[in-house]
Structure formats: structure tokens, C-alpha cells
N, C-alpha and C positions, 0 to 999 in steps of 0.2 A: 293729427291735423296740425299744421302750422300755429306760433300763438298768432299770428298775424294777418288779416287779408289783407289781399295786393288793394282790395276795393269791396266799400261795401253800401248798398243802397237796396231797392224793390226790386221785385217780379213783378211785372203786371200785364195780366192778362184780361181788357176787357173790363170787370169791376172786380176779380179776384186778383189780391196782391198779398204778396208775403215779404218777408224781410230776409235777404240771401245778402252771402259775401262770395268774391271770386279769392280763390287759392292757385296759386302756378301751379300746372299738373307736370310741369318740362322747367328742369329749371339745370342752367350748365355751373350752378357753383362749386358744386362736387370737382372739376376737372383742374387739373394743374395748371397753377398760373406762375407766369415770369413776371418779374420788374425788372426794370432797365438799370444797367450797372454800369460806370465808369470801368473800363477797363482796365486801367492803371493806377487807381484807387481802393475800385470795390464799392464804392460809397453810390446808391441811387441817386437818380437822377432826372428831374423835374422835367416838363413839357412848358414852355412859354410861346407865346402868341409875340411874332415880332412884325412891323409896320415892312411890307416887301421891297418899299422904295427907302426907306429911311433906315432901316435894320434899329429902329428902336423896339424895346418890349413895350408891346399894348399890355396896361393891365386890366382885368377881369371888368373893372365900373366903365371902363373905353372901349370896350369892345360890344358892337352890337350887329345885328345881321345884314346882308348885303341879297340881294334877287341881280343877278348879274342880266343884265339886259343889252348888252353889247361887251366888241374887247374891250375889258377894265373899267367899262361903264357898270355902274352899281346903283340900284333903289334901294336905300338906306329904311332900315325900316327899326323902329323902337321894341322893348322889349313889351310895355303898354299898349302901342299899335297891332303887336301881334296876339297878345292878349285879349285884346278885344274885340278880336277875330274868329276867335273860339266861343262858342255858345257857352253859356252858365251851364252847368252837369247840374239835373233834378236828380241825378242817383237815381236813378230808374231805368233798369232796362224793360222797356215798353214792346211788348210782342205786336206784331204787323201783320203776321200769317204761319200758316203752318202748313207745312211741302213734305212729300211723302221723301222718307230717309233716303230711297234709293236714288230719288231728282237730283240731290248736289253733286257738284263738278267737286273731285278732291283737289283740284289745284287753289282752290279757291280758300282751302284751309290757313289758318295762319297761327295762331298760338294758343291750345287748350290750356284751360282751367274749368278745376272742380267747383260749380256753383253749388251752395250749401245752404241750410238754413243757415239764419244768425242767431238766432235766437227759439226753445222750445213754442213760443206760442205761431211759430211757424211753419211748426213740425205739419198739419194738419192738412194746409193749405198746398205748401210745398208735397207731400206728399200726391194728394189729388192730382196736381199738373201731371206729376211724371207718370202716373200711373194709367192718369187717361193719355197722355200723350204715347203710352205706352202699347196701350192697349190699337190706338188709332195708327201704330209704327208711323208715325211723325216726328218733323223736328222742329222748331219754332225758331223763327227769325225773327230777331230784336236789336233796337238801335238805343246805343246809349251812347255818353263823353265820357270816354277811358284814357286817362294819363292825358287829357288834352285835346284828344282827337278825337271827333265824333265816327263809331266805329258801329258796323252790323257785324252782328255776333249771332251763330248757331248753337241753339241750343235741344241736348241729346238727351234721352233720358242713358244712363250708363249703371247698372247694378243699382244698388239701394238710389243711388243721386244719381243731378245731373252734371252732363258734360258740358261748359260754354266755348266755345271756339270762336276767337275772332277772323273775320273774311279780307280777306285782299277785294278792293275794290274794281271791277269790271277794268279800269285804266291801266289797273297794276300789274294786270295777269298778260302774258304775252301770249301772241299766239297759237296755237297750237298749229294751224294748217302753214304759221311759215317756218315753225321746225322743221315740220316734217316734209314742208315740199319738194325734197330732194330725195326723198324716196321713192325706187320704182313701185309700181305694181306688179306682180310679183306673181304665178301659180303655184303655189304649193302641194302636192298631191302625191299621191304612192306611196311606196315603201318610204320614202325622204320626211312626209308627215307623221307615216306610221311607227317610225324610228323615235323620231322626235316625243312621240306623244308617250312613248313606251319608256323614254329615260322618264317622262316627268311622273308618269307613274310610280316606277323604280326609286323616285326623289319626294314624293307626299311626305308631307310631317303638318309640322300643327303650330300655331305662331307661340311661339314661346320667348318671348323678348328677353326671361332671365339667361339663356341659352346666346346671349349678342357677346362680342366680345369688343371690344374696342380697345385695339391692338397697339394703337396708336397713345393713348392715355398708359398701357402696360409699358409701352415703351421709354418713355418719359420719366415713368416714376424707377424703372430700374437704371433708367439712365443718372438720375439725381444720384439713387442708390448709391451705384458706382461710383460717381463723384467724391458721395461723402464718406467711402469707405476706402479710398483711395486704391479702388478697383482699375486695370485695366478695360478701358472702353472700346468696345468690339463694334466695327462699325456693321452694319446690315445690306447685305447685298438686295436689293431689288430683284423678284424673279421674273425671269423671261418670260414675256408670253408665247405661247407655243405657236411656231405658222401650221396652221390650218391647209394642206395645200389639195389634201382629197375629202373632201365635207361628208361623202357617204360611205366614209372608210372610218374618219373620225364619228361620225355619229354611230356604227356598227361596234366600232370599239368604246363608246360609250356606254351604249346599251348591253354589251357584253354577248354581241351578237357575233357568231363568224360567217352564217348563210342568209340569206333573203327571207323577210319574213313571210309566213304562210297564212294564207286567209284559213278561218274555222269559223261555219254559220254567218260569216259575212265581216268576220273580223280578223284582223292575221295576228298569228303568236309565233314567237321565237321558233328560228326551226335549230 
């Protein structure tokens, strides 16, 4: 476990409360990072804030936030103004209700962490929640002030402990019916389904996330690699994506089908 939590305050559910901390369950430190280099030196190279009309450097104690309310019209607002905008955090995250696991919308999801005891004289209590919450396949929704911002958070039970997830507020989540409004309606049926469904059969496995590759990060660090070994850099072709121009020729060749599939008892199999 981390030595450190990101945050740590109550459970409380009702008049049962225990003492938990939240730990990152996602965290991108791990991944290669650049800094910004002079080119013609080599030496880093700072970020300054400069006045757009004046091209003076603003420094850091002269700069404070703007709510743009017309062109170049700006409400000026203090760092204490905005501070005192933000409720006082009791450190507690306060449960409100409890919604059967399968009711939440996953878009709604926003950034897990492991909620843990803090402390063994918590062990007791902490236990209890997850295990009835476990038992009830529930997930408890709680509102606390995380990093400033008053945030509802999902919480799972997940293996020994629980899972907290903070949510995207109802505002924040876009559409979904105007993504999709440009989609036909569509029949789907026959062999064309039956094809279909018989690759994803042929394709079953099991989430295994050690099994991710992230090609992109390999790429990177062999790229450094080469750099520092004074390797030739080999640049990478982009693959074409294939045109598709007969769908029920490509899903047959998918499937590793050459004939029309055959109904058996009501179902078709590979002829």
C-alpha cells in the first residue's frame, strides 16, 4: 500500500463510522515524461505567464483568476473569494443511499481509489459495511470535499476492501442520444448475425488486464533507447486499414467460414 493517502477522513453510514483513507487505484506516474528543451542549447526551459496587451511577465503573487463574461471582458475574482466558495471538508464521506450495483450508468465513472481502513480499530466496522453491502450486491453513494470540490463518490465493495470512485456530475456527462443520433436503425438478422456472433464466440477470453500492452509507452522508451545508444531511428509505418468492400465475404473469412451457415435444432453451425 502506498506510505501515503491522497485523503483521509470517516465512513459514515447512518450512526456507524470508521476511519478510512483513499489511495489512487490509477495513477499515470509510471509513464514517460518529456521536458521542454532549448534547442540550440539543450538547457530546460521555464513556462511564464505574460500580460497579452503589454508582453510583460505577470508574476505568480499578480496573477489571479478571470470568469470571462464577454470579448476580453473578465470578473476578476480573488484567490480568498474562491476559497470561500468551497464548503469547509468535515472529512467525511457521508453515505445518502444505496443503488443496486447493476443501476449505475459507467459513463458516470470518474477516478477510482482503494478506500481502506486507517487505522486497526476500524478493521471491525469497515469490515461489516462491505460485507453487508456485499451480501445486499449494493453500492453506496457518498458526498464529501475532495481536493476542493465537493464530489459524490461510488463506493463498491471489491475483494477484501472497498472500491471509491468519484462521479461526473449529471452537467458534465454529454449526451448520449446526440452521439448517437446519426445512426440508422438498422435489421440485423440471418446468416449476417449468425456470422457475427460465431466470430465472437471463436474470440471469448477473460479480462486479464496484465495481458494490455501499451505500445505506445514501448515505443517511447525504445525510442529514448536508441537515442542514448546512438542507434539508428527507424521510423514506423502506420497500417492501413483494410476496405471492407463485401461485409458478408469479410465476415465468412472471418469466421473461417467458406459455405452458408447451417441451422442444427434451431441454431446454424459451420457448414
Amino acid at each position: 500500500m502506498a506510505p501515503r493517502a491522497n485523503w483521509k477522513g470517516h465512513l459514515k453510514i447512518a450512526e456507524l463510522a470508521c476511519q478510512v483513507g483513499l489511495y489512487t487505484a490509477a495513477s499515470t506516474s509510471s509513464r514517460i515524461s518529456f521536458h521542454t528543451l532549448n534547442r540550440e542549447t539543450g538547457h530546460r526551459v521555464h513556462r511564464q505567464y505574460v500580460d497579452q496587451d503589454t508582453g510583460d511577465v505577470v508574476e505568480k503573487e499578480d496573477q489571479i483568476k478571470g470568469y470571462e463574461v464577454g470579448k476580453e471582458e473578465y470578473v476578476a475574482l480573488e484567490p480568498d473569494e474562491i476559497a470561500a466558495a468551497v464548503p469547509d471538508s468535515d472529512k467525511t464521506l457521508t453515505v445518502s443511499a444505496f443503488v443496486p450495483c447493476e443501476e449505475f450508468d459507467d459513463v458516470y465513472l470518474d477516478r477510482p481509489y482503494y478506500l481502506v481502513p486507517a487505522d486497526r480499530v476500524a478493521d471491525t466496522t469497515y469490515s461489516l459495511i462491505r460485507e453487508a453491502m456485499r451480501k445486499r450486491n449494493v453500492a453506496a453513494l457518498a458526498r464529501t470535499v475532495l481536493f476542493r470540490r465537493v464530489r459524490m463518490v461510488l463506493i463498491r465493495p471489491s475483494g477484501p476492501g472497498l472500491l471509491a470512485t468519484t462521479l461526473n456530475f449529471d452537467y458534465e456527462v454529454r449526451s448520449a442520444r446526440e452521439a448517437f443520433a446519426d445512426i440508422p436503425e438498422l435489421k440485423i438478422k440471418g446468416e449476417m448475425l449468425d456470422l457475427a456472433k460465431h466470430i465472437i464466440e471463436t474470440k471469448r477470453g477473460e479480462f486479464d488486464p496484465t495481458q494490455f500492452e501499451d505500445r505506445y509507452e514501448e515505443a517511447l522508451a525504445e525510442l529514448v533507447r536508441a537515442k542514448i545508444e546512438g542507434r539508428e531511428i527507424k521510423r514506423r509505418k502506420a497500417p492501413q486499414p483494410a476496405q471492407v468492400i463485401d461485409l458478408m465475404a469479410a465476415l465468412r473469412e472471418s469466421a473461417g467460414v467458406t459455405q452458408p451457415l447451417k441451422r442444427t435444432g434451431g441454431r446454424r453451425k459451420a457448414g
